[in-house]
GUTORZA-475658 format. One record per residue (C-alpha): chain; x, y, z. Coordinates in nm, 4 decimals, decimal comma. Layout:
BEGIN
mol A&px X&py Y&pz Z .
...
// end
This chain:
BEGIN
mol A&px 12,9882&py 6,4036&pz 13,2993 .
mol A&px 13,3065&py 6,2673&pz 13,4640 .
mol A&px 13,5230&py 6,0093&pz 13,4820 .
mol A&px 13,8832&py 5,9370&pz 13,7405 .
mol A&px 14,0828&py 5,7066&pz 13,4650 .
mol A&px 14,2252&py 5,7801&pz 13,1726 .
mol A&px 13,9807&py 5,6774&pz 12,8797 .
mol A&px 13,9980&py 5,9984&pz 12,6713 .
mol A&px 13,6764&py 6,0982&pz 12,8748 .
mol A&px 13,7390&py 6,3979&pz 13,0913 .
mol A&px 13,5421&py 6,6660&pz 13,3034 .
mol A&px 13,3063&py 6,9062&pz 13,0986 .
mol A&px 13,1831&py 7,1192&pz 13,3926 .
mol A&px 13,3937&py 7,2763&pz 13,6372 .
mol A&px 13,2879&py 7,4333&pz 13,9932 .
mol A&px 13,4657&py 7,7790&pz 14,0905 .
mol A&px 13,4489&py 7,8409&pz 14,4689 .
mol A&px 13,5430&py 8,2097&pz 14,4762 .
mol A&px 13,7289&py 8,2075&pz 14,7709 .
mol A&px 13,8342&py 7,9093&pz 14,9633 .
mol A&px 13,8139&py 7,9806&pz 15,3088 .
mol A&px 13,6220&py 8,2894&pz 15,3138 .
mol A&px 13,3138&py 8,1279&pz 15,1679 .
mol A&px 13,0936&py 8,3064&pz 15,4607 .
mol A&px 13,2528&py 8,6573&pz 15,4006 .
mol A&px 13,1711&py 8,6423&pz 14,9984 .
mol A&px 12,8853&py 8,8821&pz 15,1080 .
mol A&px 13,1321&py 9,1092&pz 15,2461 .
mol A&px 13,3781&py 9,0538&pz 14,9923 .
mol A&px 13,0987&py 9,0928&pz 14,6857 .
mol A&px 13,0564&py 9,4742&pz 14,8220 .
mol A&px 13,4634&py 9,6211&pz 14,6808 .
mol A&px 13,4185&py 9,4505&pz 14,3399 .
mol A&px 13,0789&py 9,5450&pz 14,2569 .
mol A&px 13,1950&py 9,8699&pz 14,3747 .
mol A&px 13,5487&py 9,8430&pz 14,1388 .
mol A&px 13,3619&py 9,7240&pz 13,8339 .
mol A&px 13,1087&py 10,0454&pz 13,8661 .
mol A&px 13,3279&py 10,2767&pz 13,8705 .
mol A&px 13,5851&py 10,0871&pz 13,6275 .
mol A&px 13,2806&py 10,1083&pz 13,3494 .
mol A&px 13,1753&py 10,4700&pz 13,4362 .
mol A&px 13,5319&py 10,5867&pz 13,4550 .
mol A&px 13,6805&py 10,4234&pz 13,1480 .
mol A&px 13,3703&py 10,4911&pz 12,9543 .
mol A&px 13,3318&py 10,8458&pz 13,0113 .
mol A&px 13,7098&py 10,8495&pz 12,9135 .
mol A&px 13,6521&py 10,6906&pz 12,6074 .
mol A&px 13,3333&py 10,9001&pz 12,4873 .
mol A&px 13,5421&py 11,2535&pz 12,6080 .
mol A&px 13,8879&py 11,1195&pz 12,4183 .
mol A&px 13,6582&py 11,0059&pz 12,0599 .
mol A&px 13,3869&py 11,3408&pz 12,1091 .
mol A&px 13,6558&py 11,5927&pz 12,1475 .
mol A&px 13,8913&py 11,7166&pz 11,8626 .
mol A&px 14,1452&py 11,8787&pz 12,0448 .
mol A&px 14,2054&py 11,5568&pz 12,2159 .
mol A&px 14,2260&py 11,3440&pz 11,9387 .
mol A&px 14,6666&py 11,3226&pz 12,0304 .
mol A&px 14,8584&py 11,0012&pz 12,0303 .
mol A&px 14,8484&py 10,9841&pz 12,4217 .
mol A&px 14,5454&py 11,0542&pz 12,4217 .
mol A&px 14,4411&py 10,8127&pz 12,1730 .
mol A&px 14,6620&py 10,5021&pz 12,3022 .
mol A&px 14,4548&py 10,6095&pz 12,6835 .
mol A&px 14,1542&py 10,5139&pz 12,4997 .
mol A&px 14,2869&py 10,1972&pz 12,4209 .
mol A&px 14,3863&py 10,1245&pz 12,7762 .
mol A&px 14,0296&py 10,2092&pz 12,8553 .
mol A&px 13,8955&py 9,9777&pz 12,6321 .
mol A&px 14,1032&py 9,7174&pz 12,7677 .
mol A&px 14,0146&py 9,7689&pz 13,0773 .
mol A&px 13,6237&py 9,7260&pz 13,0265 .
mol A&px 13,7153&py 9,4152&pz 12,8830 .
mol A&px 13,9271&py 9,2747&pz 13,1230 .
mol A&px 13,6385&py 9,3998&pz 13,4484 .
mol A&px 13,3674&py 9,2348&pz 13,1865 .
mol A&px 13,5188&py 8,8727&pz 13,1883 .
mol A&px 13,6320&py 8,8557&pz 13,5160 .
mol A&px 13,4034&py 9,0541&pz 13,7896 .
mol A&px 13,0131&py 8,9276&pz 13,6598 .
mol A&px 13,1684&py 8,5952&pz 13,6917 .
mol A&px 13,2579&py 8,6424&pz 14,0214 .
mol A&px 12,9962&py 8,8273&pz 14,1497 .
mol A&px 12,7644&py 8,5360&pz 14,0319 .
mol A&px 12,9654&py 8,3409&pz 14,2570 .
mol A&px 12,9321&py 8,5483&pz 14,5890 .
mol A&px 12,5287&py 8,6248&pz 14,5782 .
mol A&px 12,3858&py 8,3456&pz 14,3973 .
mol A&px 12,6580&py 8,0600&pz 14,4118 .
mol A&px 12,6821&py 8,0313&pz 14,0713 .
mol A&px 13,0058&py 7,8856&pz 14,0385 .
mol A&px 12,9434&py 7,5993&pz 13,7780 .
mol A&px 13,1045&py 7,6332&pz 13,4513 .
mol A&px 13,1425&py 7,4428&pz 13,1391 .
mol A&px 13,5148&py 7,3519&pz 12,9865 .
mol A&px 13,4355&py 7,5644&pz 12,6514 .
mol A&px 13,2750&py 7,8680&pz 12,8630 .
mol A&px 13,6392&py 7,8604&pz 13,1330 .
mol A&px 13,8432&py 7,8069&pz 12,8375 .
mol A&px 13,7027&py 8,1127&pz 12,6310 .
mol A&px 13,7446&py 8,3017&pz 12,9395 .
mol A&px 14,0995&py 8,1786&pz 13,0149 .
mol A&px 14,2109&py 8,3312&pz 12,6187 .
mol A&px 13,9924&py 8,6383&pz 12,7047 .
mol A&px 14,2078&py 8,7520&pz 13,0188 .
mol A&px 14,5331&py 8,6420&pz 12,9444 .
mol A&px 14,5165&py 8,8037&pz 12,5691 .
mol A&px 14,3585&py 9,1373&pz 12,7061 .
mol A&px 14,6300&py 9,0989&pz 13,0303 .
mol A&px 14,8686&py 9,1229&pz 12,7086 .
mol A&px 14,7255&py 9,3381&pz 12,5422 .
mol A&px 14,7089&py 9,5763&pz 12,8183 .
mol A&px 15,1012&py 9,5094&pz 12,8978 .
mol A&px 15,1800&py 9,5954&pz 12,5192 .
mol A&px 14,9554&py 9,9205&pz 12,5563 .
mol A&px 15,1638&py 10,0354&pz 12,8100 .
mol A&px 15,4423&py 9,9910&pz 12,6370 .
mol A&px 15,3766&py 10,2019&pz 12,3419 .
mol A&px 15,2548&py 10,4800&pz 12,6221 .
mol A&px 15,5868&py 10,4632&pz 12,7059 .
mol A&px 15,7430&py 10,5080&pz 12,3361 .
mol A&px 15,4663&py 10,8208&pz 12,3022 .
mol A&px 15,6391&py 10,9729&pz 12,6581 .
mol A&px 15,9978&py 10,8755&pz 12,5134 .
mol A&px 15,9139&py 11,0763&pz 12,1363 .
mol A&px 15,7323&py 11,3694&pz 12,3318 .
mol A&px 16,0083&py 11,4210&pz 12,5369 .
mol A&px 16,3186&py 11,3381&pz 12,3176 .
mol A&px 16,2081&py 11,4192&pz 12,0071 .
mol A&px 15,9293&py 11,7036&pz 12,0172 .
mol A&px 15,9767&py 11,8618&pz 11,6914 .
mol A&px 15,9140&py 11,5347&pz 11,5303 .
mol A&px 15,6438&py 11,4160&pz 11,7541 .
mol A&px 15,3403&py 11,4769&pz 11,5046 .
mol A&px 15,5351&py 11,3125&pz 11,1895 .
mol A&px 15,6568&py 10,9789&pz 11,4047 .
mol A&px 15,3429&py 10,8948&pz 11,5486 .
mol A&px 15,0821&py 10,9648&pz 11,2515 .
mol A&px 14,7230&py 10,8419&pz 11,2703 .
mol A&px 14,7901&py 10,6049&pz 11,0489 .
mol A&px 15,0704&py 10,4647&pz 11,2577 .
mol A&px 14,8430&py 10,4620&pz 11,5323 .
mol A&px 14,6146&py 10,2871&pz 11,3904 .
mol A&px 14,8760&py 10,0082&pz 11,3191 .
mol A&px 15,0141&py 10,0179&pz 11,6066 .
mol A&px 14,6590&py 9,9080&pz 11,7480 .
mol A&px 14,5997&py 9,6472&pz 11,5043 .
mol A&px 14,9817&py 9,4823&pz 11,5801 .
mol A&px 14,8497&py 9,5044&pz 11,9651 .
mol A&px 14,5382&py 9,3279&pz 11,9134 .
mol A&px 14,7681&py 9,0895&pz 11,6576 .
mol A&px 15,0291&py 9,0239&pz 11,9280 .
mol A&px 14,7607&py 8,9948&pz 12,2017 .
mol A&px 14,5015&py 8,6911&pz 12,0684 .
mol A&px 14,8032&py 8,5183&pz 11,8226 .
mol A&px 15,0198&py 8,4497&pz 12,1393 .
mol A&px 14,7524&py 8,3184&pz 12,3395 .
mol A&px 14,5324&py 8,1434&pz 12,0638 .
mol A&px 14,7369&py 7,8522&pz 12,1005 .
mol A&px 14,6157&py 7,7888&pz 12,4466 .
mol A&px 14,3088&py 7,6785&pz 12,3381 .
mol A&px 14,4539&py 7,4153&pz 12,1484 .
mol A&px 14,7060&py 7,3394&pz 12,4436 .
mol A&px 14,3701&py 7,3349&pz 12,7005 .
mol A&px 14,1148&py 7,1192&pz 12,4413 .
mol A&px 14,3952&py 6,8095&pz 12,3907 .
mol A&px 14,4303&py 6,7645&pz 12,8068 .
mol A&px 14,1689&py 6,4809&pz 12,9241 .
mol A&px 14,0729&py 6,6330&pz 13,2847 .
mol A&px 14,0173&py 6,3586&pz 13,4493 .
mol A&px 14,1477&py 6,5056&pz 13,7914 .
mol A&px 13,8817&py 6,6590&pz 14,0467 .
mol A&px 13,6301&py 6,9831&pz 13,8874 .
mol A&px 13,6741&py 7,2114&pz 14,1957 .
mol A&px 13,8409&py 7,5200&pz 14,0929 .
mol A&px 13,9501&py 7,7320&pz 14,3903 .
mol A&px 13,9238&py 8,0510&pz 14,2514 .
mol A&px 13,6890&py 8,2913&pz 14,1058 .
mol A&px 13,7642&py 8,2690&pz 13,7067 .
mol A&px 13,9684&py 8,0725&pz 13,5178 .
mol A&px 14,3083&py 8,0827&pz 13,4188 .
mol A&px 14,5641&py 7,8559&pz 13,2162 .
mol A&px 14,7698&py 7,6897&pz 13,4327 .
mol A&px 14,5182&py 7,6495&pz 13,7097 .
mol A&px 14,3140&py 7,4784&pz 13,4749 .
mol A&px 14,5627&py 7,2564&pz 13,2988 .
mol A&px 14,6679&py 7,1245&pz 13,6472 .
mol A&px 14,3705&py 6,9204&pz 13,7087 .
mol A&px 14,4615&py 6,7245&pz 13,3656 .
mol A&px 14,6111&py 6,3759&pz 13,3618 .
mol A&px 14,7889&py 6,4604&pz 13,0869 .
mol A&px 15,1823&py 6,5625&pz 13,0152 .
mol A&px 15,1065&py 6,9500&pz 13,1013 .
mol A&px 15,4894&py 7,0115&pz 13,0258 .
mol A&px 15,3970&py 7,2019&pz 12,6699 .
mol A&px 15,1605&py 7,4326&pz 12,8575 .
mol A&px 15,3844&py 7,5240&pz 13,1128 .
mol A&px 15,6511&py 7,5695&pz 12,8441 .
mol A&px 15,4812&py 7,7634&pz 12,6627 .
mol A&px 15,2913&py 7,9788&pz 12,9169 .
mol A&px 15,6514&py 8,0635&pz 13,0403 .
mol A&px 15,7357&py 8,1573&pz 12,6704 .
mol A&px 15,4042&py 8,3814&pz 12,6414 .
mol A&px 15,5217&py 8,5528&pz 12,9778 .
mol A&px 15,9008&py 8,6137&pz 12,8499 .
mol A&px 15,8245&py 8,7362&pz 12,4887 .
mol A&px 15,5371&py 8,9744&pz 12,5961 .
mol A&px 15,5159&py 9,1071&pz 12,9808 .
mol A&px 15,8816&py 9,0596&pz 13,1097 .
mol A&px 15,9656&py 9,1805&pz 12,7282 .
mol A&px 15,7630&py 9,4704&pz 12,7801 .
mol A&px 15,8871&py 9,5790&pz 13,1665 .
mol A&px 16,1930&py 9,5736&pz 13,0088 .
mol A&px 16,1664&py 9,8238&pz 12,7563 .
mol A&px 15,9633&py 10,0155&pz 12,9625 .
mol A&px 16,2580&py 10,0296&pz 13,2043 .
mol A&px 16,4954&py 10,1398&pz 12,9154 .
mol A&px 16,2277&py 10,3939&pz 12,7726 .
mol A&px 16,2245&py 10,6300&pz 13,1096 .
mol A&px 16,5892&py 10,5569&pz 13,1508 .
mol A&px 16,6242&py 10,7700&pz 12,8244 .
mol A&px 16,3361&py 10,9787&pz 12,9298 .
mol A&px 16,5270&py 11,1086&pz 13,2387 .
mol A&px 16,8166&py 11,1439&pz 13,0589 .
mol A&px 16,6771&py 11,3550&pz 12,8444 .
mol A&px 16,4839&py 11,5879&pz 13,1026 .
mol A&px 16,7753&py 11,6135&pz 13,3409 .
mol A&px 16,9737&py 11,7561&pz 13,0730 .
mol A&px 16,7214&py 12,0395&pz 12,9963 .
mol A&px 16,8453&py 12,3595&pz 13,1025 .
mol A&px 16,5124&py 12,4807&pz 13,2267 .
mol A&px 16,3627&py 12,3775&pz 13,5900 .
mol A&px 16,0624&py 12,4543&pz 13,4734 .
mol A&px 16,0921&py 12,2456&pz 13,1707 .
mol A&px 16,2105&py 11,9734&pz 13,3312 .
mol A&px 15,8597&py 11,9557&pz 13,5851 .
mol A&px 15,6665&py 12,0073&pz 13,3037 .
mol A&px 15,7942&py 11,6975&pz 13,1359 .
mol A&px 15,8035&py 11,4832&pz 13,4801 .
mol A&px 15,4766&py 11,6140&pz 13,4968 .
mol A&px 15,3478&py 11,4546&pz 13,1539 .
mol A&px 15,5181&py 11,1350&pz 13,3125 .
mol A&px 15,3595&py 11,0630&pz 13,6042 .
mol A&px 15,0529&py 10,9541&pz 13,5080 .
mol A&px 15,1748&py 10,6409&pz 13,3411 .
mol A&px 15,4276&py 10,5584&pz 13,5966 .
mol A&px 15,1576&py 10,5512&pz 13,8022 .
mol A&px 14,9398&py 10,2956&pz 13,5703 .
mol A&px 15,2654&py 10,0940&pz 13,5431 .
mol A&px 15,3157&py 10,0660&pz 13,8802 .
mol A&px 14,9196&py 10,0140&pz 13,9113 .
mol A&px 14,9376&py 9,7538&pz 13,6777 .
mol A&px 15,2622&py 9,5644&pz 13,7361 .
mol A&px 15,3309&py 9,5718&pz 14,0998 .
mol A&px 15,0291&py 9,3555&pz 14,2161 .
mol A&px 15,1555&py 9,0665&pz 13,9209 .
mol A&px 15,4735&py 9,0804&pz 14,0477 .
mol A&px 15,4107&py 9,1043&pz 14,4178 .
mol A&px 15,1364&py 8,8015&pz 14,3679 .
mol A&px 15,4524&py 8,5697&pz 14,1755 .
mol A&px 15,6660&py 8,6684&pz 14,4600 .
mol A&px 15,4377&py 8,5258&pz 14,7121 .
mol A&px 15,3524&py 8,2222&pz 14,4692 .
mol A&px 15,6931&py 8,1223&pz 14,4236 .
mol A&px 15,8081&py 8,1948&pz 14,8004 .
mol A&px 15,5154&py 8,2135&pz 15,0544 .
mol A&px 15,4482&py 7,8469&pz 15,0591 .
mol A&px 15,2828&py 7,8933&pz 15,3934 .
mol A&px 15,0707&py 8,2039&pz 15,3060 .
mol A&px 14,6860&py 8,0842&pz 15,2925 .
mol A&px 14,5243&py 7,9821&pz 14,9931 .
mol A&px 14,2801&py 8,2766&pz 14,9990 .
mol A&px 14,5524&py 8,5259&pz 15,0340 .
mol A&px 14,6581&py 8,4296&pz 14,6902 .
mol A&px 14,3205&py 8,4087&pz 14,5714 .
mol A&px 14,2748&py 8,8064&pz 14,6613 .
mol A&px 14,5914&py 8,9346&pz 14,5442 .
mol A&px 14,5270&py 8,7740&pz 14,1970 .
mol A&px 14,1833&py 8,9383&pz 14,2146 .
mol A&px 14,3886&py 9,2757&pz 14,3406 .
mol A&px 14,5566&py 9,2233&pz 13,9833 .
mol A&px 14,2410&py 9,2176&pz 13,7734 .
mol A&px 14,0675&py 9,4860&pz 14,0099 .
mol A&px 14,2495&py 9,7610&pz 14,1126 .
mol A&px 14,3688&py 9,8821&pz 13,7525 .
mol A&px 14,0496&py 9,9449&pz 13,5853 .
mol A&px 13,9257&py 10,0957&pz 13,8748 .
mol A&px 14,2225&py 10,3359&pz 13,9286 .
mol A&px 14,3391&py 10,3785&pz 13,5540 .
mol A&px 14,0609&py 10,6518&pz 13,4516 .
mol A&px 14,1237&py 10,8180&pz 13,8285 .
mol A&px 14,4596&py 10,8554&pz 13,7313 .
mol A&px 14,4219&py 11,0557&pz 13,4773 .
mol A&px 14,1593&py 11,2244&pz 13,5257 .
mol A&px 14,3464&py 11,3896&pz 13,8093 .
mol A&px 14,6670&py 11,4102&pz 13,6528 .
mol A&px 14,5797&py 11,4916&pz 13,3084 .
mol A&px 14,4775&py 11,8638&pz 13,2961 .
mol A&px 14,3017&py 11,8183&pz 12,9692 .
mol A&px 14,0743&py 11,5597&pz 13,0360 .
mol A&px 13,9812&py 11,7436&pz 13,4089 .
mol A&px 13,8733&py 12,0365&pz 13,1970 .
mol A&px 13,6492&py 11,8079&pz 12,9368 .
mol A&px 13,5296&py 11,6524&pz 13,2422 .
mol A&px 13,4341&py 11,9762&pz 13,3920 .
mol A&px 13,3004&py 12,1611&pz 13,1620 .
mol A&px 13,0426&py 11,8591&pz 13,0286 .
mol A&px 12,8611&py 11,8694&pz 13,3465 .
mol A&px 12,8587&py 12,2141&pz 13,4233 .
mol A&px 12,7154&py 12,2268&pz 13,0677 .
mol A&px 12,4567&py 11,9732&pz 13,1665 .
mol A&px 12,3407&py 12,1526&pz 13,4647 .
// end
């Protein structure tokens, strides 16, 4: 199965070990993400089936929320089973095609979800700035491009990972200390040059995520331009109102990446652990807190969600 020289014969199983350190709490630990991933399916699927079962919902935001739903069942689906398996049952061995699949999986949905966002934030910017043309700018039909160029954008950038991954002869140690698998963290244990993959997973990061905060950033600078300039108070909360939502998702979504590469790149002496959770904070906390979100901030969906189990009683 293994071999420590450099042959061309590598590692084909690798062993995940949750989190280092903890290894006695995983019991403890195994109780917030079974909870999370619950409530992440329930929430985003109920979303889903009240966004595609009611008409009057069937809006561009309303529509691009059902794609962040999606997303996030995906991302909960590849990530918490896996780690779960590892907390009650110790199921931590993996084979190289199995970590590798689910290395593309959560980096092209983590994309996907970034470049979801994104267009939120173009539906907020048209709503607001241009309302009159709202319904002739973002058509169904351009919807349902838009998806397709997200799902493009998503599995194209990171398809070449596999490629980058399957040529690396991992002839380094098979203990993974984490609870799934991810690019870098895998390509480390190679013997190989790993200078192309971290090249290129710098490239992915640039031309999508930091890409994407960015015109996020410019979006809501025009979007409260545009509100502050209304001559109504009470048209200006409304359209804050409409907002906050999403900054909360972005916040929700970004902040724990960006707070985990700060304390990569500068808390050398935090434990290992620590940044073992806080990546698991990343994958956790959004699809749990995403249909929340909305459904208390979204008046629309509160009433759907009302009235279907008062009708069911």
């Amino acid at each position: 199965m293994t071999t420590l020289n450099h042959t061309g014969i590598s590692h084909t199983v690798f062993h995940l070990l949750g989190i280092p350190g903890l290894e006695d709490q995983h019991m403890w630990i195994s109780i917030p993400f079974f909870i999370s991933y619950v409530i992440a399916l329930l929430g985003n699927s109920l979303l889903i089936f009240i966004i595609l079962t009611k008409r009057s919902l069937h809006e561009p935001m309303y529509l691009f929320l059902c794609m962040l739903a999606g997303t996030d069942i995906v991302l909960s689906t590849i990530t918490v089973p896996q780690a779960l398996a590892i907390f009650w049952f110790h199921a931590g061995e993996i084979s190289l095609d199995c970590c590798i699949t689910q290395v593309f999986f959560v980096h092209s949905t983590f994309v996907c979800e970034s470049g979801i966002l994104l267009v939120m934030a173009f539906d907020r910017y048209i709503a607001i700035c241009y309302p009159l043309r709202y319904t002739t700018i973002l058509t169904n039909s351009r919807i349902r491009k838009i998806g397709v160029a997200l799902f493009l954008r998503s599995y194209g950038t990171i398809f070449p990972i596999i490629f980058l991954l399957r040529r690396l002869t991992f002839c380094k140690h098979n203990i993974i200390p984490h609870t799934c698998c991810e690019h870098i963290g895998l390509a480390k244990y190679a013997c190989n040059d790993i200078r192309v993959n971290l090249w290129y997973g710098f490239f992915i990061l640039m031309a999508t995520v930091v890409l994407d905060v960015v015109l996020i950033f410019v979006s809501y600078v025009l979007i409260l331009c545009a509100i502050f300039r209304m001559p109504s108070q009470n048209a200006r909360h409304k359209a804050l109102n409409t907002c906050g939502s999403h900054i909360c998702v972005i916040i929700l979504f970004y902040g724990p990446g960006i707070f985990t590469t700060l304390t990569q790149q500068f808390g050398r002496h935090i434990p290992p652990h620590i940044h073992i959770l806080l990546a698991n904070v990343c994958i956790l906390a959004p699809p749990m807190l995403n249909p929340i979100i909305y459904g208390i901030k979204t008046k629309q969906i509160q009433e759907q969600v009302v009235h279907m189990f008062i009708r069911q009683k």
